[in-house]
BAROKOL-700781 format. One record per residue (C-alpha): z, x, y. Coordinates in steps of 0.1 Angstrom, whole numbers, always signed. Each point is the difference from the previous one (the first is absolute). Example, Ala and Ser with C-alpha at 12.3 -4.5 7.8 and 13.67 -1.06 7.14 Angstrom:
2
REC     w     u     v
REC   +78  +123   -45
REC    -7   +14   +34
This chain:
396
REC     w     u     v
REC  -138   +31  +316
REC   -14   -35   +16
REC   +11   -32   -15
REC    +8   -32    +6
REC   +28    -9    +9
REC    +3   -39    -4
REC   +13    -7   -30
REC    +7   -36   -19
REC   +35   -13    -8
REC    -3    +3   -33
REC   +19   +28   -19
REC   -24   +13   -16
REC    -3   +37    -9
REC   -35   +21    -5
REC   +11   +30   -29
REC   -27   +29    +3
REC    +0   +23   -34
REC   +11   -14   -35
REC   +21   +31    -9
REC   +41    +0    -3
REC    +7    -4   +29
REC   -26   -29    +9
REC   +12   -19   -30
REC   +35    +6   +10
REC    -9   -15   +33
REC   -17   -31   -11
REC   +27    -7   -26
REC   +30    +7   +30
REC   -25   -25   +26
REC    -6   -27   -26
REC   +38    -1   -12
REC    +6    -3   +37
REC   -24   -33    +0
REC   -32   +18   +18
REC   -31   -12    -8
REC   -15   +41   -13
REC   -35    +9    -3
REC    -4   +35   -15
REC   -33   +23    +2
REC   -10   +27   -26
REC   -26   +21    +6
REC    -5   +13   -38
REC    -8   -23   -29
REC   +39    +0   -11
REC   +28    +3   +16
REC   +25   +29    +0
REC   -11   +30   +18
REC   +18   +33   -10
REC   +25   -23   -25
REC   -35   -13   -19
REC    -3    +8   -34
REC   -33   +17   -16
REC   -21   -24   -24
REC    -3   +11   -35
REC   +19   +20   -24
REC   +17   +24   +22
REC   +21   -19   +23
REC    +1   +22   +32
REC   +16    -5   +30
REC    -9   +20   +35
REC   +20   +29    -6
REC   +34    -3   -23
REC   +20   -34    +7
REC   +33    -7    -5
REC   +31   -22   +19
REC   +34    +9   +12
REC   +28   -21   -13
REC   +18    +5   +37
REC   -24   -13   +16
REC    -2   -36   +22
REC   -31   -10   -16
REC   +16    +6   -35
REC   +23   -35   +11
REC   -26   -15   +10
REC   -24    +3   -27
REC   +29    -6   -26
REC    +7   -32   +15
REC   -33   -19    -2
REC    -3   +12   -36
REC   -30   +23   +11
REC    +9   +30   -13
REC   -10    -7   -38
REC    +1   +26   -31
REC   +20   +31    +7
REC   -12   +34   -21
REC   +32   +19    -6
REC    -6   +37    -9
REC   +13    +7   -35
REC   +33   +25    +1
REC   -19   +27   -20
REC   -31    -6   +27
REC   +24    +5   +29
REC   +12   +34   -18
REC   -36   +14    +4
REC    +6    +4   +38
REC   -13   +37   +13
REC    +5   +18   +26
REC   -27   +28   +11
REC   +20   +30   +13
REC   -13   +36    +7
REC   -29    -3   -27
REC   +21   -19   -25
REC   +10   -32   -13
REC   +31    -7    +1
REC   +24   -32   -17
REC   +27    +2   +28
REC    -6    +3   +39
REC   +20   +27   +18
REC   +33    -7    +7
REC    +1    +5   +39
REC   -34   -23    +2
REC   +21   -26   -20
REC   +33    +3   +23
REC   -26    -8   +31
REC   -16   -28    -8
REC   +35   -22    -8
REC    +8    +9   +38
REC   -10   -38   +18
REC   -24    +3   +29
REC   +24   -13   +27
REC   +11   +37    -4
REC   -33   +12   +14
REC   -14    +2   +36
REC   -28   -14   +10
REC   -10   +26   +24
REC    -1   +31   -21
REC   -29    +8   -27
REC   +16    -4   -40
REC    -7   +36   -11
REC   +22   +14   +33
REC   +27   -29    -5
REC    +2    +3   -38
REC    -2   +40    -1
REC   +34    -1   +22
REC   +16   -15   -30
REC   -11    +5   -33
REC   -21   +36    +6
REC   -37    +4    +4
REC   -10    -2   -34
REC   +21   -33   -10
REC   -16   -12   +37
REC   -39    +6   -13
REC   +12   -16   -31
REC   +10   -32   +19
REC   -28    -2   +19
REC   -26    +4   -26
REC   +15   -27   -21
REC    +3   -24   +29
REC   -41    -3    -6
REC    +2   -23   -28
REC   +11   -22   +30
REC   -15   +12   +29
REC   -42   +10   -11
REC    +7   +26   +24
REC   -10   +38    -3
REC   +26   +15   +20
REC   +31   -20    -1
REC   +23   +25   +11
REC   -17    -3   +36
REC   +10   -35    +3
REC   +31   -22   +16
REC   +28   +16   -23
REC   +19   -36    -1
REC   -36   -17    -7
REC    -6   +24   -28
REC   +37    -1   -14
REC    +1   -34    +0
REC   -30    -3   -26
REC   +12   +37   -18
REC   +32   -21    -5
REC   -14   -30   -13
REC   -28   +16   -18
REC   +31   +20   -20
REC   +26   -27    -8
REC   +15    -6   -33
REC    -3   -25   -16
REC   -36    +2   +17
REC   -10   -27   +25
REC   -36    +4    -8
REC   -13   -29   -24
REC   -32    -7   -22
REC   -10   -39    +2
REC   -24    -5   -34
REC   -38    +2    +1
REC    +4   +18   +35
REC    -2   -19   +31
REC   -28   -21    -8
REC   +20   -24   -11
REC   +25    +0   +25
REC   -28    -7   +23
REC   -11   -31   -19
REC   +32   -14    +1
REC    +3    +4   +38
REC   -36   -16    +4
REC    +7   -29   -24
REC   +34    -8   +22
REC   -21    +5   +30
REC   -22   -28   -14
REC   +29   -23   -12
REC   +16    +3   +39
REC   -35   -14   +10
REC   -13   +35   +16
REC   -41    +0    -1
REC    -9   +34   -10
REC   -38    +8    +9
REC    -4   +35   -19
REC   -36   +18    +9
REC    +9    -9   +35
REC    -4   +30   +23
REC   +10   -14   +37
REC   -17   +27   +28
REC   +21   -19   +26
REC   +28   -21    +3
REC    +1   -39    -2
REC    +1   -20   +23
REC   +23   -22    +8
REC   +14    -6   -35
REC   +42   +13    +9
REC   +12   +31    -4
REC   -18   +26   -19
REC   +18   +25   -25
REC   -19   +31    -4
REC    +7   +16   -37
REC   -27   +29    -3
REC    +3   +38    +2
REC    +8    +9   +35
REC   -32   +16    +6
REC   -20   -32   -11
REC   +22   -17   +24
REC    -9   +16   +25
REC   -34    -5    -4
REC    +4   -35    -1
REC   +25    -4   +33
REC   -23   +28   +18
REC   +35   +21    +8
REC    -4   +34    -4
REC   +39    +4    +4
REC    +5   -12   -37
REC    +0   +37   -12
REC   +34   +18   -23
REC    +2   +27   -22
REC    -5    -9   -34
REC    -7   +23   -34
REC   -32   +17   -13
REC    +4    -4   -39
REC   -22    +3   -29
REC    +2   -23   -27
REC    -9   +10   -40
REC    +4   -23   -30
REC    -9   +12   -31
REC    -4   -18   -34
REC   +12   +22   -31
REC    +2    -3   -35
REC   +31    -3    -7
REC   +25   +29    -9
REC   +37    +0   -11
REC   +24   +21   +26
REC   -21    -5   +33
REC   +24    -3   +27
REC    +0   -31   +15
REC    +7   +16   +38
REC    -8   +35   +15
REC   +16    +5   +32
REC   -16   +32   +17
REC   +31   +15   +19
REC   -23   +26   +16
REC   -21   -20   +19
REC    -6   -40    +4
REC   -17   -13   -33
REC   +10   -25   -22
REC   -15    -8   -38
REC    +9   -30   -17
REC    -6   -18   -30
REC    +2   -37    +1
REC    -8   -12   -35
REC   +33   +20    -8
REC   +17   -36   +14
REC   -29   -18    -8
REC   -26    +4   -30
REC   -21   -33   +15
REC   -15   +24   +30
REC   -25   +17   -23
REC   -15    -9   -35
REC   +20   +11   -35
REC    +0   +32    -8
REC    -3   +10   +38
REC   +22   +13   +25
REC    -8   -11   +41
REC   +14   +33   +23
REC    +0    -9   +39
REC    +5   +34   +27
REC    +1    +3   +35
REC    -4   +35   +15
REC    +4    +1   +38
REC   -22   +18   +20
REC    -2   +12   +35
REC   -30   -12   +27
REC   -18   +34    -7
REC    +3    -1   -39
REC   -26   -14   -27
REC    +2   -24   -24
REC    -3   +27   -30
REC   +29   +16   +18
REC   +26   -31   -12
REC   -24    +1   -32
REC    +8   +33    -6
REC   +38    -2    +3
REC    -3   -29   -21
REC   -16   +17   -27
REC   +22   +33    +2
REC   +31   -26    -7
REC   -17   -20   -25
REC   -12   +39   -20
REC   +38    +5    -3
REC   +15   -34   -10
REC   -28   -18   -17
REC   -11   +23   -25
REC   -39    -4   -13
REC    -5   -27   +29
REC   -38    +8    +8
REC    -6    -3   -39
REC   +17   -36    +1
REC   -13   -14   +34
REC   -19   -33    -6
REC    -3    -8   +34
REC   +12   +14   +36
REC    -5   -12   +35
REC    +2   +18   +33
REC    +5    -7   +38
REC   +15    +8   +31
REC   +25   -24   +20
REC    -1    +3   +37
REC   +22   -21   +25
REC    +4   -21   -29
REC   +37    +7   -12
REC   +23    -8   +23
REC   +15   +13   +33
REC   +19   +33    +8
REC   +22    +9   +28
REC    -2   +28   +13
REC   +34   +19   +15
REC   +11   -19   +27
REC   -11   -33    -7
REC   +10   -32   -28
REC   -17   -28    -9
REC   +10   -17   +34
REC   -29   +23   +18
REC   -29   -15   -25
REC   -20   -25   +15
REC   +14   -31    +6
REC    -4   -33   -17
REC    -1   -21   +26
REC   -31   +12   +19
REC    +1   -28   +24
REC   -26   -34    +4
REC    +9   -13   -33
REC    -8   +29   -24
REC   +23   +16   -23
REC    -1   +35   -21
REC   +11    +3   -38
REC    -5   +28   -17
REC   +14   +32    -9
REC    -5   +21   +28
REC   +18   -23   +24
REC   +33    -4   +16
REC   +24   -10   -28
REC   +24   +16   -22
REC    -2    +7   -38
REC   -17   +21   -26
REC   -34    +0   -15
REC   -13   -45    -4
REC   +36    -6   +15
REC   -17    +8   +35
REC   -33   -22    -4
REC   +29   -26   -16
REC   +22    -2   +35
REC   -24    +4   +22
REC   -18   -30   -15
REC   +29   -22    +1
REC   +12   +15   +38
REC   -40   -14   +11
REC    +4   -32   -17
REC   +38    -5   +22
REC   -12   +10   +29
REC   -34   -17    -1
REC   +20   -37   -12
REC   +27   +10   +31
REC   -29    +0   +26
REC   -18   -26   -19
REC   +35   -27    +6
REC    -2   +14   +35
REC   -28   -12    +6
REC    +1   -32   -13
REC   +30    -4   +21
REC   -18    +5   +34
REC   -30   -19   -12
């Protein structure tokens, strides 16, 4: 990576990718008083958290955000959070769980004692299904590991750090549940990070794809997927493991008694249906189901299809009959990190990569679940970018 090194006083900061955690760190740099400039390559901003145009309001893959989370606070406290959709008590009843062939209302009962053990109780450097087999039994361990997908993307869970994995199983599982449904998906919580952005004085340029860094503008954050950036910084060394997933929404007419969840405890696969929370995702009459099915490097597409569809053939009765609409694709290195045994979120690549530039993202070095990693990480850059930034003006 060459660049110039000679930078003005100013504090200004250069944000590259308009997703979560780029708006997070314009927001954070402005707030500070930084003069922001932030670049989006596609026409609007958002990446994986942008909502579909038209009448089924899709996300990339299903959405959702933890109530324990840091960026929870945060987002509370600047009145950016907007409509909740609470799920209906008689919707929340219509949870499934896929066992041995079957449906099922309740999930087994050594699964369920698992996932309320915290993750501090879990080592880093032993795989999940050896860790959690130890104490609950094999069968409750393949359980816990296939649920911990709806969290992870991953295909084989049980392979993976067991306290990363319990720490998600954990928090995936808690009652009353963490996870939470902001209205109109999160379109709109986008917006209302971007008009923020713009009231804190940030310049957003979106259809602005930068093939090399500025030049001596300040720091730079770098909020893209880790394999865009690096492309961009020309370091091969920004690799980690991340999921292989593919990602199904359907549009059905609607049907009384669908479940609204179907939790495959045989193997990681999730089906969910949003409008159950929030009728505005898809027109009247018509129900909007988002799945993701992950699969391994060597399998297909119409692999996760098929598991899709052998879930949907048991709890959606008449679905092909009813679908109005259905979309298909594969996510790769696009949902989030994983550690493998032996590691933790500390081994990721660092934020700080040195001359000014900065990583955000969710497949960096910071702590969290799911958006809570692209949320610290964002706001870690920012600190450490203003901290070198007052350094320098110091010396100048």
């Amino acid at each position: 990576m060459h660049r110039n090194t000679h930078r003005n006083t100013q504090r200004n900061i250069t944000i590259i990718g308009g997703g979560f955690a780029g708006l997070t760190a314009a927001i954070t740099a402005a707030e500070a008083g930084a003069g922001v400039t932030l670049h989006e390559a596609h026409h609007t901003l958002g990446g994986r958290a942008r909502t579909a145009e038209g009448p089924y309001r899709t996300n990339e893959g299903p959405h959702a955000l933890y109530r324990g989370g840091p960026h929870w606070t945060w987002l509370k406290q600047r009145s950016l959070l907007g409509q909740l959709a609470p799920l209906p008590p008689l919707e929340a009843a219509r949870f499934r769980f896929h066992r041995a062939g079957a449906l099922r209302r309740t999930p087994p009962l050594g699964f369920l004692r698992h996932t309320l053990r915290s993750a501090e109780q879990a080592p880093v450097d032993t795989d999940f299904l050896t860790w959690a087999t130890r104490l609950a039994g094999p069968e409750a361990a393949r359980q816990a590991a296939a649920y911990s997908g709806v969290a992870l993307f991953h295909h084989d869970p049980g392979a993976l750090s067991a306290r990363f994995v319990q720490e998600r199983l954990h928090r995936a599982a808690a009652l009353p549940p963490e996870a939470t449904y902001l209205k109109g998906g999160w379109g709109g919580l986008v917006e209302r990070m971007a008009a923020r952005a713009r009231k804190l004085g940030v310049r957003i340029e979106t259809k602005s794809r930068l093939t090399e860094l500025p030049l001596a503008e300040g720091p730079v954050v770098v909020a893209t997927s880790l394999a865009a950036a690096s492309k961009l910084l020309d370091d091969a060394t920004l690799r980690w493991d991340s999921g292989r997933t593919v990602l199904l929404d359907l549009a059905l007419r609607t049907r009384k008694g669908d479940p609204f969840i179907i939790s495959d405890l045989d193997a990681p696969g999730w089906i969910e249906r949003f409008t159950a929370q929030d009728p505005s995702l898809a027109p009247a009459g018509e129900q909007l189901i988002q799945a993701q099915l992950p699969i391994a490097l060597e399998a297909s597409k119409a692999d996760g299809v098929a598991h899709a569809e052998r879930l949907l053939d048991l709890g959606f009765p008449g679905w092909r009959e009813r679908q109005v609409w259905r979309r298909e694709a594969v996510s790769g290195g696009r949902t989030g990190a994983v550690d493998r045994p032996g590691t933790t979120w500390r081994d990721r690549p660092a934020i700080d990569r040195g001359d000014g530039v900065y990583l955000a993202g969710d497949e960096v070095a910071a702590p969290g679940v799911l958006s809570e990693v692209s949320f610290t990480s964002a706001v870690e850059a920012v600190s450490l970018a203003l901290r070198t930034k007052r350094l320098d003006l110091k010396s100048a």
